[in-house]
MILO-929004 format. One line per 2 residues: number of its first residue (from 0); their letters; for each residue x, y, z of C-alpha. Coordinates in Angstrom, 2 decimals, always signed. Each point is the difference from the previous one (the first is absolute). Example, Ala and Ser with C-alpha at 12.3 -4.5 7.8 and 13.67 -1.06 7.14 Angstrom:
0> AS> +12.30,-4.50,+7.80 | +1.37,+3.44,-0.66
% end
This chain:
0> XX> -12.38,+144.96,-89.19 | -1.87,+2.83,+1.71
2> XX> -1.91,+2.52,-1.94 | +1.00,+2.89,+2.39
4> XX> +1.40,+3.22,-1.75 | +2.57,-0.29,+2.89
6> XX> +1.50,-2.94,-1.44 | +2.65,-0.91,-1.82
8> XX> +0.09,-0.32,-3.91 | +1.11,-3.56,-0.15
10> XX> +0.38,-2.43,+2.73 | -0.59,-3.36,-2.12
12> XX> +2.59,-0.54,-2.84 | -1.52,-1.64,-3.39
14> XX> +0.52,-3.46,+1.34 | -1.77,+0.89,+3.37
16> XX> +3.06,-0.04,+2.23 | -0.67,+2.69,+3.36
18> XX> +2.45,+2.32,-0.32 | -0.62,+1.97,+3.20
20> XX> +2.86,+0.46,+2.57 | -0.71,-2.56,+2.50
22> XX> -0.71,+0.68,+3.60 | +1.46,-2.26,+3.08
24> XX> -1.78,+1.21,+3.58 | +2.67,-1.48,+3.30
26> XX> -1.57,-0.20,+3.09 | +0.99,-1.05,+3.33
28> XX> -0.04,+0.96,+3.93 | +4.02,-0.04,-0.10
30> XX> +1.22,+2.64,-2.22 | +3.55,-1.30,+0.33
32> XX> -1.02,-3.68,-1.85 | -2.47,+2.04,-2.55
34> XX> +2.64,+2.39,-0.61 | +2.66,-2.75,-0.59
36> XX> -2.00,-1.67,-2.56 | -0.37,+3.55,-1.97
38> XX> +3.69,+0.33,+0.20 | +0.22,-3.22,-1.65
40> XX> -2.53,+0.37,-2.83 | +1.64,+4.01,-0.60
42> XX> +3.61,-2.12,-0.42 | -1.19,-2.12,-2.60
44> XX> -1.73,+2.53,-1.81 | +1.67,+3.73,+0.25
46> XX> -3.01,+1.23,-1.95 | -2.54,-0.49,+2.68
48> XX> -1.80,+2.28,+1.38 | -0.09,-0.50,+3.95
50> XX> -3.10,+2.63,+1.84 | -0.06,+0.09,+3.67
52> XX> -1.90,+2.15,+2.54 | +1.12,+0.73,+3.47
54> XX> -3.03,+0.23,+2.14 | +1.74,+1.70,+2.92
56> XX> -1.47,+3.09,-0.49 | -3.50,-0.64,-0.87
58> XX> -1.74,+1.06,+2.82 | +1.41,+3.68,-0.67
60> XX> -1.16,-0.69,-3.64 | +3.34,-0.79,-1.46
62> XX> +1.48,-2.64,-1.69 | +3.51,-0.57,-1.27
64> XX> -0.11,-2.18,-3.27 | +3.44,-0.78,-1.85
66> XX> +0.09,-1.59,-3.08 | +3.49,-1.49,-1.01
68> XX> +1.50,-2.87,-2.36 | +2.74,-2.40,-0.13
70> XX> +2.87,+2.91,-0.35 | -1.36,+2.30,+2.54
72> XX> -3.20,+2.58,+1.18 | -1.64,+1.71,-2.68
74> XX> -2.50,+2.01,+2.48 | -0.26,+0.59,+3.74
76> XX> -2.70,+2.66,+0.66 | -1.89,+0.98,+2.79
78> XX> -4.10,-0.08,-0.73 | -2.91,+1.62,+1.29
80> XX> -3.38,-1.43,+0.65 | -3.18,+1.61,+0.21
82> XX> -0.43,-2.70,+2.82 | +2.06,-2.57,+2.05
84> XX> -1.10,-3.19,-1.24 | +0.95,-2.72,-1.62
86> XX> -3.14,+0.17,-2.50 | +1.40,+3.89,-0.95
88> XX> +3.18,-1.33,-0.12 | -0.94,-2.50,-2.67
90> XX> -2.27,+2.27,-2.02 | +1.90,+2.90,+0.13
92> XX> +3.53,-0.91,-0.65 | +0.84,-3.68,-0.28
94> XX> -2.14,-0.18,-3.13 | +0.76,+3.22,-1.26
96> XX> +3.33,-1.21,+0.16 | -0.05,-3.09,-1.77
98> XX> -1.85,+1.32,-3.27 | +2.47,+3.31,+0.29
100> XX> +3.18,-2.33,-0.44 | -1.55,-2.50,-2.13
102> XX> -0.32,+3.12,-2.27 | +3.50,+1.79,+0.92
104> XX> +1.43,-3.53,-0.17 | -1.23,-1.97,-2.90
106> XX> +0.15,-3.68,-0.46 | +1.23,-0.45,+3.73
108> XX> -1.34,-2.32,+2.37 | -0.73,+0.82,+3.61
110> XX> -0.01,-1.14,+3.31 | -2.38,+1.57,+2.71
112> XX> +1.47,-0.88,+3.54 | -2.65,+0.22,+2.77
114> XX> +0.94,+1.66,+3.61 | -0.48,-2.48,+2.62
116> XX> -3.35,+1.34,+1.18 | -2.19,-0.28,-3.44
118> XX> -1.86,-2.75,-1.29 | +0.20,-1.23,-3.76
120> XX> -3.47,-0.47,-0.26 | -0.44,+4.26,+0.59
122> XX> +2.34,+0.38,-2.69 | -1.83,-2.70,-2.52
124> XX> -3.38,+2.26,+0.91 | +1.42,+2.84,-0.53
126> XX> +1.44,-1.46,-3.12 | -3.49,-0.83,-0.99
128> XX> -2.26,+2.92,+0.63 | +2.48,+3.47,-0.15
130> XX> +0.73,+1.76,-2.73 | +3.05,+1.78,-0.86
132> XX> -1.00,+2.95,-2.83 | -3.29,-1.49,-0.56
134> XX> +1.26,-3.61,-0.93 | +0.64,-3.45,+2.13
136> XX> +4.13,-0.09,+0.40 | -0.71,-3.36,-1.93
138> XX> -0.09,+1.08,-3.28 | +3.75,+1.38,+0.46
140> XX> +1.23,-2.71,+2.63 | -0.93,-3.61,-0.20
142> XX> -0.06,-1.40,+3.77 | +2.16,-3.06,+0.13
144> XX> +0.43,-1.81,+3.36 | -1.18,+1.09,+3.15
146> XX> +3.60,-1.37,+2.45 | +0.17,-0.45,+3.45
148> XX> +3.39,-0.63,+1.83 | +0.03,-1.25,+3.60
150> XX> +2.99,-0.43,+1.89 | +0.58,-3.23,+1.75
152> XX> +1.67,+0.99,+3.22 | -2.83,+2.33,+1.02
154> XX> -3.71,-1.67,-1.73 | -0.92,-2.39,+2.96
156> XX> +0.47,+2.90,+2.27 | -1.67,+2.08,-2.51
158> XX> -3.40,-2.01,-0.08 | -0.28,-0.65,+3.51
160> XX> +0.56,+3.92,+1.00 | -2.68,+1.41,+1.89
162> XX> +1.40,+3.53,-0.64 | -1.62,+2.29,-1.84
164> XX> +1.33,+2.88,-2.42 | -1.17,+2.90,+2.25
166> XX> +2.12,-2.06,+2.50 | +3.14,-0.15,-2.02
168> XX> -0.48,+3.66,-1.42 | -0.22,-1.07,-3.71
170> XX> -3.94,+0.83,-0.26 | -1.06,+1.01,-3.71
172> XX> -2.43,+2.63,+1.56 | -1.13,+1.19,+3.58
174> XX> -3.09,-3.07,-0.53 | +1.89,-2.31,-0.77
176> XX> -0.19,-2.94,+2.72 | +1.11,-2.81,-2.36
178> XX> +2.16,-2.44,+1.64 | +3.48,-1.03,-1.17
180> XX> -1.37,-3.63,-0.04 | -2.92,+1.40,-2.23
182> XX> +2.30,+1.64,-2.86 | +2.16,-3.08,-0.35
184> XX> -2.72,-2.12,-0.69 | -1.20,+1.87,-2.17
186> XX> +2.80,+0.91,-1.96 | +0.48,-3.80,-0.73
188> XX> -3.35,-1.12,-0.63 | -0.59,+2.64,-2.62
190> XX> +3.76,-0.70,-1.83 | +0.28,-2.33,-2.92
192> XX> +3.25,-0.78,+0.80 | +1.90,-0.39,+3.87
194> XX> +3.52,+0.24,+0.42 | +1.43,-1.25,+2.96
196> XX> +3.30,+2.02,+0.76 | +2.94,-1.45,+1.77
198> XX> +0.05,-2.24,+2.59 | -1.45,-0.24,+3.68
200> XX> +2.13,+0.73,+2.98 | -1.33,-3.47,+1.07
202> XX> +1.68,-2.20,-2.86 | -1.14,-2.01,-2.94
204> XX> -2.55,-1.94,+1.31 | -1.54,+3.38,+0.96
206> XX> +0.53,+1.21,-3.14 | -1.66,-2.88,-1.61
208> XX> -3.08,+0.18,+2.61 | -0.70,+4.02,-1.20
210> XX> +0.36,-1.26,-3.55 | -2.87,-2.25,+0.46
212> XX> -1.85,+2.23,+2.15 | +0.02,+2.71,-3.06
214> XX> -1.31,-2.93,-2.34 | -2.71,-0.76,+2.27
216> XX> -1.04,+3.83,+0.56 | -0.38,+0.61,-3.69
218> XX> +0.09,-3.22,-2.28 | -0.98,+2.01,-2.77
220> XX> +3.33,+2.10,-0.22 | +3.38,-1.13,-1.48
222> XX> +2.43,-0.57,+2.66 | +3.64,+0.58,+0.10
224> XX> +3.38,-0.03,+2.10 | +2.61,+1.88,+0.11
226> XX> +3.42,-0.09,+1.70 | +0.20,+3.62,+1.05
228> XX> +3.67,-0.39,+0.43 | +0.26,-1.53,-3.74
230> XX> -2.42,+1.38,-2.54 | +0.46,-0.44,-3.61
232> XX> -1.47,+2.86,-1.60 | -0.78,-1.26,-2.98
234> XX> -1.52,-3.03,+1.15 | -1.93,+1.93,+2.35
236> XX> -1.22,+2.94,-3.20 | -1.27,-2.89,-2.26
238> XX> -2.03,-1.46,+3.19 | -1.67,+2.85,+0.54
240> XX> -0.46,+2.45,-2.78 | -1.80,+0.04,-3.02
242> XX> -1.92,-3.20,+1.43 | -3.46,+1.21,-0.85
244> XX> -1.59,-1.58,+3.65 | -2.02,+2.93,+0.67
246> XX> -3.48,-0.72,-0.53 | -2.20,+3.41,+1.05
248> XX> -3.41,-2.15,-0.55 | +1.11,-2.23,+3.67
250> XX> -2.16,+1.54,+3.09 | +0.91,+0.87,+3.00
252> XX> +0.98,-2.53,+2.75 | -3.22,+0.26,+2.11
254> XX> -1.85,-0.49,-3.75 | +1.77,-2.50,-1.43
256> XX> -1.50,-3.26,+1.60 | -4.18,+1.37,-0.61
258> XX> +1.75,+0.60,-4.02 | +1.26,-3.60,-0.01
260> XX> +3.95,+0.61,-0.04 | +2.02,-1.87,+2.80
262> XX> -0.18,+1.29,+3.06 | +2.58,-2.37,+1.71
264> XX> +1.45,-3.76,-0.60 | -1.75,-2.56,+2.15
266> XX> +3.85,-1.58,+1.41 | -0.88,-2.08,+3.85
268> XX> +3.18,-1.54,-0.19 | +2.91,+2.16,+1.56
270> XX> +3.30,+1.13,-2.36 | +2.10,+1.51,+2.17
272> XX> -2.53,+0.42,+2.57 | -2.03,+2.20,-2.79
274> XX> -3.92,-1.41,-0.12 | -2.61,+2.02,-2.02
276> XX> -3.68,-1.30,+0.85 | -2.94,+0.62,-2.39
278> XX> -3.25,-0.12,+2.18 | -3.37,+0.09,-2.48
280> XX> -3.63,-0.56,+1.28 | -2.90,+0.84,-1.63
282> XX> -2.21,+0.74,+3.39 | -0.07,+2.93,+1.82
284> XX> +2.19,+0.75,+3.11 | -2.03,+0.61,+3.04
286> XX> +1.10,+3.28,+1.55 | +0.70,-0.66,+3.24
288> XX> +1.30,-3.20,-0.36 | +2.65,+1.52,-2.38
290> XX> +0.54,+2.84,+2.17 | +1.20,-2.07,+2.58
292> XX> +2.67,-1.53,-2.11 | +1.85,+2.89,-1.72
294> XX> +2.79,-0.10,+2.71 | +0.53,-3.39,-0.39
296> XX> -0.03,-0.20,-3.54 | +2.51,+2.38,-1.06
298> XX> +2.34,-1.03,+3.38 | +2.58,-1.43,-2.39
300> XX> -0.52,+1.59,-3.41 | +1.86,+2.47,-1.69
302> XX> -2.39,+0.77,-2.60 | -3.41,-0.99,-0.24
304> XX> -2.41,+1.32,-2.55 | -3.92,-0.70,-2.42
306> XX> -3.57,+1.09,+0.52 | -2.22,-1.63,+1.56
308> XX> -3.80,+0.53,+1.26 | -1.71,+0.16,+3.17
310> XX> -3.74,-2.10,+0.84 | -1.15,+3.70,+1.48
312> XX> +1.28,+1.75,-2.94 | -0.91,-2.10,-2.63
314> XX> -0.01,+2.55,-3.03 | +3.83,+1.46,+0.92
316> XX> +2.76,-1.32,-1.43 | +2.89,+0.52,+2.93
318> XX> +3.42,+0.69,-1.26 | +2.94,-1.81,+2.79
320> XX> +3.74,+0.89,+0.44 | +2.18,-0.61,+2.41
322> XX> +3.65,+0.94,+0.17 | +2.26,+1.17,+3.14
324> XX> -2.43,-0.80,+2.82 | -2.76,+1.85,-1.10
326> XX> -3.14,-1.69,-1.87 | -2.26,+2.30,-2.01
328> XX> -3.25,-0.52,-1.44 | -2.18,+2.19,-2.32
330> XX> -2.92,+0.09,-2.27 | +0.79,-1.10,-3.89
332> XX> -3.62,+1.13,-1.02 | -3.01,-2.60,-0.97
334> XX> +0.33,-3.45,-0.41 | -1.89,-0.70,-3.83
336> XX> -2.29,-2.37,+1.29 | -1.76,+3.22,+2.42
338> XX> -0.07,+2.56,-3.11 | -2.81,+0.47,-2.46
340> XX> +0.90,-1.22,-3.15 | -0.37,+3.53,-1.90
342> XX> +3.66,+0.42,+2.24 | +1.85,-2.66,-1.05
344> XX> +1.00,+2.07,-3.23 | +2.24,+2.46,+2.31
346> XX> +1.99,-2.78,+1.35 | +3.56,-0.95,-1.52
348> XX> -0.83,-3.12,-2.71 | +2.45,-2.17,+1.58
350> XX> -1.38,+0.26,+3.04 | -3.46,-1.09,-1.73
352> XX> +1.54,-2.72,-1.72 | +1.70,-1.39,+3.54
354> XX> -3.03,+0.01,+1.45 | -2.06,-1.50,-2.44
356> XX> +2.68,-2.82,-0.30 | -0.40,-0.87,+3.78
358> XX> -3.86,+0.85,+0.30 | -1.64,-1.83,+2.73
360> XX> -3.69,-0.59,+0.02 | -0.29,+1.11,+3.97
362> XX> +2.95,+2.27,+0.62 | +0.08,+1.65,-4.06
364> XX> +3.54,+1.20,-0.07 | +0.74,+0.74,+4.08
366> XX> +2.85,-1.99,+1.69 | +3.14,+0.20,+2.35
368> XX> +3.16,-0.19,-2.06 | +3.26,+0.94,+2.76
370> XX> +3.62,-0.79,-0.39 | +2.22,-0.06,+3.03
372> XX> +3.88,-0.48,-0.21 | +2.16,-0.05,+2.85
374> XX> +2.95,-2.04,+1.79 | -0.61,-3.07,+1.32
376> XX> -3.76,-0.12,+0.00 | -2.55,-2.64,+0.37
378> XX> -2.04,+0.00,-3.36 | -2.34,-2.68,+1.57
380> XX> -0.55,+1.61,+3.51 | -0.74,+3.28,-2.14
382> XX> -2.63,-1.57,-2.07 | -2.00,-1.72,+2.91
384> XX> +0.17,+3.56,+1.87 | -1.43,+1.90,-3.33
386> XX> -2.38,-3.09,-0.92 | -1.48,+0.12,+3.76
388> XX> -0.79,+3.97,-0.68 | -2.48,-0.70,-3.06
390> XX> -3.81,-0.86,+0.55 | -0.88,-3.29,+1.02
392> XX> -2.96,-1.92,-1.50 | -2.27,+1.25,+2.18
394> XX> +0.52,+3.36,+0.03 | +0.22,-0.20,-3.75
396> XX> -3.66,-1.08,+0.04 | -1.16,+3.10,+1.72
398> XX> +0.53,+1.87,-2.78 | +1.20,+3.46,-0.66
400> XX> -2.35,+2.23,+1.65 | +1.18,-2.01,+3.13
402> XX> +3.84,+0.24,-0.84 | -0.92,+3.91,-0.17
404> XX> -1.13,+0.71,+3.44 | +3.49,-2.46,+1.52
406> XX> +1.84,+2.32,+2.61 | +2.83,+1.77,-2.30
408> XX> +3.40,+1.51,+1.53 | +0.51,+1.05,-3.34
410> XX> -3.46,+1.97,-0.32 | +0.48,+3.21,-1.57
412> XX> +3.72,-0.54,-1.98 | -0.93,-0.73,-3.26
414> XX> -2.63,+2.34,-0.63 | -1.95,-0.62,-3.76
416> XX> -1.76,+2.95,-1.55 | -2.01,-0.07,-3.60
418> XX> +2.50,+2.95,-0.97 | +2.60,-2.59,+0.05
420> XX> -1.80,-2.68,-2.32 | +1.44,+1.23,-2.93
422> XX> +3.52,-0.25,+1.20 | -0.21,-3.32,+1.51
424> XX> +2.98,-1.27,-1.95 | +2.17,+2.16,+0.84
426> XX> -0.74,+2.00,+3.33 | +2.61,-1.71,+2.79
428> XX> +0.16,+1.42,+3.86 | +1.70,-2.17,+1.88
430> XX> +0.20,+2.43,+2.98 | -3.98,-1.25,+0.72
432> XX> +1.88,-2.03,+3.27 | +3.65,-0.28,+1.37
434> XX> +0.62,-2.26,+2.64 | +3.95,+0.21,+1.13
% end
């Protein structure tokens, strides 16, 4: 229990049960499937608290949030922003909000639905690091589940979009060049738990195929279906709240595989057409060579994603993700092996302890780790293409200060400064290089 005078007398009963109001975050790219599963959980449980924000109005700095329950709108204001963003927007009012009613509203659960455009792992930061009168919204709220709800009809077309939001005038702010492809990847790889909503235009079999395409995007979620024209409430309550899944300690996507969580399931053999490939090496990519091959690679994938490192930058660790047509590539800081020991301390322990479980005499703790996932693809044909990218034996026995001086099209992009040692494990750009 938190020792801040903001918090609440008693959040732990005698025998240790967490009495906080629990908190469900929906997200999804189609409002109409996220909005059907709130409807749902609100009819099985009239007491819930449902908090939505329209973003329409954000970049004239104002938002329209409405809270309602199961029997019908308890608020629908109008809100002002200091600034248009979605960061504001989060600081300023959603969490505001949520301690405000868990106060006004005692011993009522909530449910935070997401507009289209955000990202739950903003909202999990935010969640994290802002404090609402002086105190982390945790010590009122206890975050449950983090949900995200696709709908079946429109996914496929979803992750191979090449539009962006600017594009389909849904931008978060007047910066914001994220492309649709971008947020729905995201907003499943950071859920703990996918629903897939209804059924696609293109029948079962289709169905099925985006079902396994989920499971191979994010094996680390729970998965579920639902019959959008059939959905038993409370079926559908007990599947998804009070579950617990939400574990705040799990980095990052881009983090996850140099902290030794799964960053994809190794699965050559097609289901449905769906293949996820695991490609690991332990020597360096030469830069030209690999260059050369980022068309090719990502031709058939609709989501590709790891670190890797380059012969000619042998001390950067270079974050990958690909998603609707467009690969990018940035700096993740300092592999451990290139940092003086008296810096290890500032980076995350698990990372430390991955590491030091795959140490390698030669190479310390740098390797390629990439997932790719796509329709259709050749998992073998994919490997000999990345595998004929990496040093070969004799250019592995010119050593480093060779490797170093290799022409580089990717001189320049992932810039390492000693400022940034001490962030290492947490620093991630991956605007260093974009390649459409």
């Amino acid at each position: 229990m938190s020792s801040s005078p903001q918090a609440p007398t008693h959040t732990v009963t005698a025998d240790g049960a967490d009495i906080r109001p629990s908190l469900t975050v929906l997200s999804g790219f189609w409002p109409a499937a996220t909005f059907a599963a709130a409807r749902a959980l609100l009819a099985a449980d009239t007491s819930l608290l449902l908090i939505r924000h329209d973003l329409a109005g954000i970049q004239d700095g104002v938002v329209r949030r409405v809270v309602r329950t199961g029997t019908g709108i308890v608020e629908d204001e109008q809100v002002v922003l200091r600034h248009g963003c979605i960061s504001c927007t989060l600081r300023e009012d959603v969490l505001p909000t949520l301690v405000r009613l868990t106060r006004t509203h005692p011993g009522r659960d909530l449910v935070l639905m997401l507009p289209e455009a955000v990202e739950p792992e903003a909202v999990a930061a935010a969640t994290a690091h802002c404090l609402v009168n002086g105190a982390p919204i945790t010590d009122l709220i206890r975050v449950d589940s983090y949900v995200t709800v696709l709908d079946a009809e429109h996914l496929l077309d979803g992750l191979a979009s090449t539009d962006d939001l600017i594009a389909l005038g849904i931008q978060a702010a007047d910066d914001d060049d994220r492309a649709l492809a971008d947020v729905v990847v995201r907003q499943i790889e950071y859920a703990d738990t996918l629903v897939l909503w209804g059924q696609s235009r293109d029948g079962e079999f289709d169905t099925g195929r985006m079902s396994v395409l989920l499971q191979r995007m994010a094996p680390w979620a729970t998965h579920l279906r639902v019959d959008g024209d059939l959905v038993d409430a409370g079926m559908l309550t007990r599947q998804l709240r009070h579950t617990h899944r939400h574990r705040p300690e799990t980095p990052g996507i881009l983090a996850r595989g140099l902290q030794g969580y799964t960053l994809g399931a190794h699965e050559p053999e097609p289901d449905c057409g769906v293949v996820s490939a695991v490609f690991r090496a332990r020597r360096p990519f030469h830069p030209q060579r690999l260059h050369d091959v980022l068309e090719e690679v990502n031709a058939e994938v609709i989501r590709s994603r790891g670190h890797l490192w380059l012969a000619s930058q042998a001390d950067t660790v270079i974050a990958w993700e690909f998603a609707g047509g467009g690969l990018a590539m940035g700096s993740l800081g300092h592999w451990l092996v290139s940092l003086p020991e008296d810096r290890w301390d500032h980076v995350e322990d698990q990372r430390r302890l991955a590491a030091a479980l795959d140490w390698d005499p030669y190479y310390g703790d740098r390797h390629q780790h990439l997932v790719f996932i796509g329709l259709d693809i050749d998992p073998v044909e994919l490997h000999r293409t990345l595998a004929g990218c990496l040093l070969t034996d004799a250019e592995l026995a010119d050593g480093e200060d060779t490797w170093r001086t290799y022409p580089d099209p990717f001189a320049g992009c992932f810039p390492l400064s000693v400022e940034e040692l001490a962030d290492t494990d947490t620093d991630t750009d991956t605007e260093g290089a974009r390649s459409a």
